[in-house]
C-alpha positions in Angstrom: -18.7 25.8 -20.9 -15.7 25.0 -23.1 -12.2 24.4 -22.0 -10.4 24.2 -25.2 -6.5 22.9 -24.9 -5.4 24.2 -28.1 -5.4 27.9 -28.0 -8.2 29.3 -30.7 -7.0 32.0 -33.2 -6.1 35.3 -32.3 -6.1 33.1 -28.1 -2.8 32.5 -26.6 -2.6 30.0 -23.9 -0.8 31.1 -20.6 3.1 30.4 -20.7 4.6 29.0 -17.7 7.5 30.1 -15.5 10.0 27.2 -14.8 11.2 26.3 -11.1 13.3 23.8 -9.4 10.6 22.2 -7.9 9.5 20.7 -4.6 11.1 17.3 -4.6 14.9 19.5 -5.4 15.0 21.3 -2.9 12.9 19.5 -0.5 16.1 16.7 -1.2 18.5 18.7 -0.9 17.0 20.2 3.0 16.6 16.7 3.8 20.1 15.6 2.7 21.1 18.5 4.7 22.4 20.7 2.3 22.3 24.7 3.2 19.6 26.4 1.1 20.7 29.7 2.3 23.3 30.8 -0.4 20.2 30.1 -2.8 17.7 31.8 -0.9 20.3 34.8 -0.9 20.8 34.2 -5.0 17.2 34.7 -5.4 16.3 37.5 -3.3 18.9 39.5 -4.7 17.8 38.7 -8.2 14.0 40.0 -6.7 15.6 43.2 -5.9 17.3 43.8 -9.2 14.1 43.4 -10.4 15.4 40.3 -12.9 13.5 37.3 -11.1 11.2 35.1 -13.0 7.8 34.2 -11.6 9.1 30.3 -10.8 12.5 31.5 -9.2 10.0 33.4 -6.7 8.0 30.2 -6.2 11.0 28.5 -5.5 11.9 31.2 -2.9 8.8 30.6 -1.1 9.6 26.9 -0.9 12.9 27.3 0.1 11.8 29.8 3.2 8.8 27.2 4.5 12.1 24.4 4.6 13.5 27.0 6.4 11.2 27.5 9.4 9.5 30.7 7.6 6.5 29.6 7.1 4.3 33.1 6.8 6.8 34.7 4.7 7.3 31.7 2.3 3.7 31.7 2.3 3.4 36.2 1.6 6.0 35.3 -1.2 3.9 32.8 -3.1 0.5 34.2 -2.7 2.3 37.4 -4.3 3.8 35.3 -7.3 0.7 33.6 -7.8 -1.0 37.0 -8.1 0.3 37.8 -11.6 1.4 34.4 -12.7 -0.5 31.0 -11.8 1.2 28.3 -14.3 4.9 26.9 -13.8 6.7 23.8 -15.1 9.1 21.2 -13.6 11.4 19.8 -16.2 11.7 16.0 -16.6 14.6 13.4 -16.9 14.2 13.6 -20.6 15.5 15.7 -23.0 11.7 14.8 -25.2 8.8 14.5 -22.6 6.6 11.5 -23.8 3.6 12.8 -21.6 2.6 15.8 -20.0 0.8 15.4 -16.9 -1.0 19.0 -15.4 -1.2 19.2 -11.9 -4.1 21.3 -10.0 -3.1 22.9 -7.0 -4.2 25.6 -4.4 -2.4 28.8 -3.3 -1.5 26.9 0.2 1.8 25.7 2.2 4.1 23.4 1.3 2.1 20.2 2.8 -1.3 21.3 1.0 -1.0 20.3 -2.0 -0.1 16.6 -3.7 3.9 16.1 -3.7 3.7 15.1 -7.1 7.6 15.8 -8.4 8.5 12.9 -6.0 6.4 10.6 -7.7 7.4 11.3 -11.3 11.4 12.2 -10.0 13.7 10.3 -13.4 10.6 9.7 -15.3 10.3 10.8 -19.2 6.9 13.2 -17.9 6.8 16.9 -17.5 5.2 18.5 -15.0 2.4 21.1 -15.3 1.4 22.7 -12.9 -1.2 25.4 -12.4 -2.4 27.0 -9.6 -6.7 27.5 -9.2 -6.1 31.2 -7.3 -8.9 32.8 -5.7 -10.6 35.8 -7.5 -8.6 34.7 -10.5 -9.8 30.7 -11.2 -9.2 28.8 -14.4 -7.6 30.2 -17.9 -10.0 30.7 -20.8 -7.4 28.2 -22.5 -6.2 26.0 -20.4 -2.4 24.6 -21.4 -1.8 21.9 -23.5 -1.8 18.0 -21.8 -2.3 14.6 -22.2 -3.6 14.0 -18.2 -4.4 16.4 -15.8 -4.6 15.5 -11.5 -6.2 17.2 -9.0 -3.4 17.4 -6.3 -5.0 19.9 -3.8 -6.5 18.6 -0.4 -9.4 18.9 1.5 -8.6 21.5 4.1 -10.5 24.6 4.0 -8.0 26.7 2.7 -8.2 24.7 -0.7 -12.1 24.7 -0.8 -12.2 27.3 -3.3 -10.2 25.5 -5.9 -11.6 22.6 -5.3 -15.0 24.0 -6.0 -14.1 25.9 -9.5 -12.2 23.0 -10.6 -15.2 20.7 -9.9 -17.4 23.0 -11.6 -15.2 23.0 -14.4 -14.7 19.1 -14.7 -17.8 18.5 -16.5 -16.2 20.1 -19.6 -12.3 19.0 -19.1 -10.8 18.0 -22.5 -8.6 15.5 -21.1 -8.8 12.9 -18.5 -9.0 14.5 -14.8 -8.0 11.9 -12.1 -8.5 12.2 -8.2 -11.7 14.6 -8.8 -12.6 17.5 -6.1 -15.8 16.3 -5.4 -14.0 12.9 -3.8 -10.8 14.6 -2.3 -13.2 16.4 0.2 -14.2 13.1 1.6 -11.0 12.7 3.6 -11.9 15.0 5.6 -11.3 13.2 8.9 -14.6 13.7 9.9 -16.5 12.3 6.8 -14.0 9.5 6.2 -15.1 7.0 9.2 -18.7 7.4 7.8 -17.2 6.5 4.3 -16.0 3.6 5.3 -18.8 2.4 7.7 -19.5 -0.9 8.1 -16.8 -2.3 5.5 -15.6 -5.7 6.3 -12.1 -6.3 8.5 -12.1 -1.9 9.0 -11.8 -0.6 12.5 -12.1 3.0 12.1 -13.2 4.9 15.3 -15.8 7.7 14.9 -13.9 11.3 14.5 -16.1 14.0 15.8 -15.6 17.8 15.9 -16.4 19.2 18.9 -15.8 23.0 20.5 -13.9 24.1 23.6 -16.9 24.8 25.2 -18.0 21.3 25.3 -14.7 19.8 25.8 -14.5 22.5 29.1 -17.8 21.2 30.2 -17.1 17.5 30.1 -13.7 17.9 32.0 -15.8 19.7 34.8 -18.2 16.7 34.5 -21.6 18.8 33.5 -21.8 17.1 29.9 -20.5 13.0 29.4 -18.3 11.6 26.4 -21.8 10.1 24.9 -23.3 13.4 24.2 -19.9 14.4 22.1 -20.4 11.5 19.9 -22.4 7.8 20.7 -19.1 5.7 20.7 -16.7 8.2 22.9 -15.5 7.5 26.0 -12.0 7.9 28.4 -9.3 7.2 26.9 -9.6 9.4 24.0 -7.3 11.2 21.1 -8.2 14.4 20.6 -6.3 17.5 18.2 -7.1 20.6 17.5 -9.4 21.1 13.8 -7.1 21.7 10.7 -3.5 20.4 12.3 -2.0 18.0 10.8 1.7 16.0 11.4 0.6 15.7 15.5 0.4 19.0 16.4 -1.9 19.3 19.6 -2.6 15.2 19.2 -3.0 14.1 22.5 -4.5 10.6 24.3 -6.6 11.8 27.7 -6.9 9.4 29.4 -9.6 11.2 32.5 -11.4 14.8 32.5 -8.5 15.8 35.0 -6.2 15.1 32.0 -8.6 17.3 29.9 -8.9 19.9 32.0 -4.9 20.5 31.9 -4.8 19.9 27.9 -7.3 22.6 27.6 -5.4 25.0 29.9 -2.2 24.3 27.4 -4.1 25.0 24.2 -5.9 28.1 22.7 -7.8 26.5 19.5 -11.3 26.7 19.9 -12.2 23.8 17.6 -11.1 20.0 18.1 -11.5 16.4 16.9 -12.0 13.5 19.5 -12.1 10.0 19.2 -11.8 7.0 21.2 -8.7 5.7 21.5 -7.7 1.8 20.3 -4.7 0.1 21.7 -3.1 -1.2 18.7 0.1 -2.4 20.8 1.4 -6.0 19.4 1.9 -9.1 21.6 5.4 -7.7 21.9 4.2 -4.7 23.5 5.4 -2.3 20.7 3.2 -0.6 18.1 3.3 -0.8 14.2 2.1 2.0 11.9 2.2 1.9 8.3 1.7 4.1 5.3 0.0 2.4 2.2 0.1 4.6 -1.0 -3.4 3.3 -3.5 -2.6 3.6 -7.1 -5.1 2.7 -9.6 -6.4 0.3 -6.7 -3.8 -1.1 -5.7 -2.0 -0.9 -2.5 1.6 -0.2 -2.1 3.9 -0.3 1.4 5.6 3.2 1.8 6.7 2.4 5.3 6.4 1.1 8.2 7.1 2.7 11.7 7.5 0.4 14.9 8.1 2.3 18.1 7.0 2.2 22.4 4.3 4.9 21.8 1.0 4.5 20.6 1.6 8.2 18.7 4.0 7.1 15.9 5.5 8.8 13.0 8.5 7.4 10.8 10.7 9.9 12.3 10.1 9.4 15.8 10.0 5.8 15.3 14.1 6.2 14.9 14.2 3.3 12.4 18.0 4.4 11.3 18.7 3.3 14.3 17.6 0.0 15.0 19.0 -2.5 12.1 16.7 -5.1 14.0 13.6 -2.5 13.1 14.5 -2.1 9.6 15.0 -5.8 9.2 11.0 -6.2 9.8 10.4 -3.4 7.7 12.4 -4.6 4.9 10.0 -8.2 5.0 7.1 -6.3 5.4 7.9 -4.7 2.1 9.1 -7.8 0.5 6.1 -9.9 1.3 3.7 -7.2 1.0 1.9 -8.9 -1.9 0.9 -12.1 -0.3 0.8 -11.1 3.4 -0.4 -7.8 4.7 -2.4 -7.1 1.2 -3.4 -10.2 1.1 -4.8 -10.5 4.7 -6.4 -7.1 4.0 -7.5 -7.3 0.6 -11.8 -7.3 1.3 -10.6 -4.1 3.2 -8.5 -2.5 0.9 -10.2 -3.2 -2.3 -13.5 -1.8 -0.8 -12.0 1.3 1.1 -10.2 1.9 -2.5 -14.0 1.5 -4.4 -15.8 3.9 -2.1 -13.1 6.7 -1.9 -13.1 6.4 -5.6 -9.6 8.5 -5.8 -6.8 7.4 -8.6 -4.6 8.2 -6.0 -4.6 8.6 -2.3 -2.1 7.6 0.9 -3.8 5.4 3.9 -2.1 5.5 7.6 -2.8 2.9 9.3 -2.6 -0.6 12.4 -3.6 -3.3 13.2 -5.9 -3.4 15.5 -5.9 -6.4 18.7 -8.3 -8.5 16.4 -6.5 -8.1 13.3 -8.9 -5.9 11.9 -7.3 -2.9 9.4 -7.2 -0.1 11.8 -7.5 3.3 9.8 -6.4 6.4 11.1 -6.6 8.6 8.0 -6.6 9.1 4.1 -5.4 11.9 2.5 -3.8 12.5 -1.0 -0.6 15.0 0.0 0.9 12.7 2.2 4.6 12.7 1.2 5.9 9.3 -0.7 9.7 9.7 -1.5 12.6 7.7 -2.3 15.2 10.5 -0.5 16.6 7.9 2.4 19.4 6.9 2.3 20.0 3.0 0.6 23.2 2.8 2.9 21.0 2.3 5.5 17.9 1.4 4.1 19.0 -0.9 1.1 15.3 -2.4 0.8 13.5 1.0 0.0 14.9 2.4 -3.4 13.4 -0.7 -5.0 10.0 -0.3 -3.3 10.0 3.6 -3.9 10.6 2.8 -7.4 8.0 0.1 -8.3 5.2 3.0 -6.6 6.9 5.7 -9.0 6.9 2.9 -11.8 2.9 2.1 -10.6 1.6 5.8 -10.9 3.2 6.8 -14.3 2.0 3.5 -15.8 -1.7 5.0 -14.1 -1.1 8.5 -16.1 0.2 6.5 -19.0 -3.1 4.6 -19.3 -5.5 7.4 -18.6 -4.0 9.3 -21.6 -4.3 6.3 -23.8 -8.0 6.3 -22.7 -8.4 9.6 -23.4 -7.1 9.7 -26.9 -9.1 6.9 -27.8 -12.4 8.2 -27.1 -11.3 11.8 -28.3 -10.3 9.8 -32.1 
């Protein structure tokens, strides 16, 4: 199976449609700026019938920040249809590397937020998107590095599986390969990581309604769910993500009445771990692994055990982002360093270039894992007046992941001369 780069004679590569990209217009929602004068732009230039293919892409974007979720998603599944490759222009005028993404047709949190991560860098973005019932170009475009940015929920299982078929034959270095990403699937992570060193990672277990009904009338018990379950436990419903349907139970009574507020038939559960400090609040951070290495993205401290930045309200507590702002500083040489069996190892066995770890610490100090995935958002869009400390730390991740790319090319070069 070949996958040339360069187009043969008489073979023409597939041209790409230019866009604004995510990391735009995601910024510009976030700063709140009103997307809807562009939105209207670009439908009308649909109707005239003089839209390019990345304009629509763009479109679709714009209506998922909007709170349209289907119909950003009707749009791109209909670009994608008749054109799969687009391009984010760089900071420079003369891209010194071309990286090509590999993404699947899904919504906006499905696939790797890339453009953040190369934002003012001198590399172009790529990238192409592996559609069902139309896969890979005979060609594929020219590139010095290509990444595998889709995730592991079902919806992306297709592309994962022709890319990995195809990765065998790629004429240029392929980092974070399918076969891996699909490991972070929340239940196959905890048995990834089983039995590594300072890791507390509680056994995630799928499990049905059925069985959730019958242990909140009492006929089944937690044990025949999964060994290690018991009251209190987390459970969500399957293929949620951002908290939607998390829940701690804390008794079948408290079952019974999650169950009457939900209609998913399939679930996760998993015991619950109080990772509450001595001062009775809780600390969550993201760590982004590059090449490795761990980075601090953030770190959330809040009252509640179910934490995300935003509702940690960290713009609002100068005392909170003072302790966030050390924990960055001293990363190095205190929470890396305390961690680093832990890290290093979870790092070898997931095996991924690049991938974004939410996690504690537990009561005993232990690295408390709650999950891996590689489209977890890493972006340097807040804002320094209020967080001085980040810029710098965004920056030196940014700086971390190009230099990976940069050294993957050379590598590939080399043993292509």
């Amino acid at each position: 199976m070949q996958l040339p780069v360069s187009p043969p004679s008489g073979v023409t590569a597939p041209n790409h449609a230019d866009r604004i990209g995510f990391a735009q217009l995601t910024r510009r929602a976030f700063e709140g700026g009103d997307l809807h004068p562009l939105r209207e732009r670009l439908l009308a230039r649909i109707e005239e019938g003089t839209a390019e293919a990345g304009e629509g892409l763009d479109l679709s974007l714009i209506a998922q920040l909007l709170g349209e979720k289907e119909a950003g998603l009707v749009i791109q599944t209909e670009v994608l249809s008749f054109h799969q490759l687009f391009r984010t222009p760089c900071a420079a005028a003369k891209p010194r590397l071309r990286v090509l993404a590999l993404a699947a047709d899904i919504d906006m949190g499905g696939n790797t937020p890339i453009d953040f991560l190369l934002e003012d860098s001198d590399i172009e973005l790529l990238t192409l998107y592996v559609v069902k019932g139309i896969g890979l170009p005979e060609t594929l475009p020219e590139h010095d590095v290509a990444i595998v940015i889709a995730s592991d929920s079902e919806e992306c299982r297709e592309a994962l599986a022709l890319i990995e078929k195809a990765a065998p034959h790629w004429p240029r270095p392929l980092l974070n390969r399918p076969d891996l990403i699909g490991n972070l699937d929340r239940d196959k992570l905890y048995r990834l990581l089983a039995g590594v060193p300072g890791i507390d990672i509680p056994v995630t277990a799928p499990t049905t309604r059925a069985q959730l009904s019958e242990l909140s009338q009492g006929k089944i018990v937690c044990e025949e769910i999964t060994g290690e379950l018991r009251f209190p436990m987390i459970v969500r419903p399957r293929g949620t993500h951002a908290g939607v349907g998390l829940a701690k139970l804390d008794d079948a009574v408290a079952l019974a009445a999650y169950l009457a507020e939900r209609q998913e038939q399939d679930f996760f559960v998993a015991r619950f771990v109080d990772y509450a400090s001595s001062d009775g609040l809780y600390r969550k951070y993201r760590l982004a692994m590059v090449d490795g290495k761990p980075y601090a993205c953030h770190m959330a401290i809040a009252d509640r055990w179910d934490i995300w930045y935003l509702n940690a309200f960290m713009a609002f507590s100068e005392e909170k982002r003072a302790e966030e702002a050390v924990f960055m500083l001293d990363f190095d040489h205190a929470f890396a360093a305390r961690h680093k069996i832990a890290l290093d190892e979870m790092s070898r066995r997931v095996g991924l270039d690049y991938f974004i770890v939410d996690c504690a610490e537990n009561q005993n100090g232990e690295l408390l894992v709650f999950e891996a995935d590689n489209t977890a958002v890493v972006h340097n869009m807040d804002p320094p007046a209020v967080f001085p400390y980040k810029p710098p730390q965004m920056r030196k991740i940014f700086a971390a992941f190009t230099a990976m790319l940069s050294r993957h090319a050379r590598a590939g070069e080399e043993s292509a001369a």
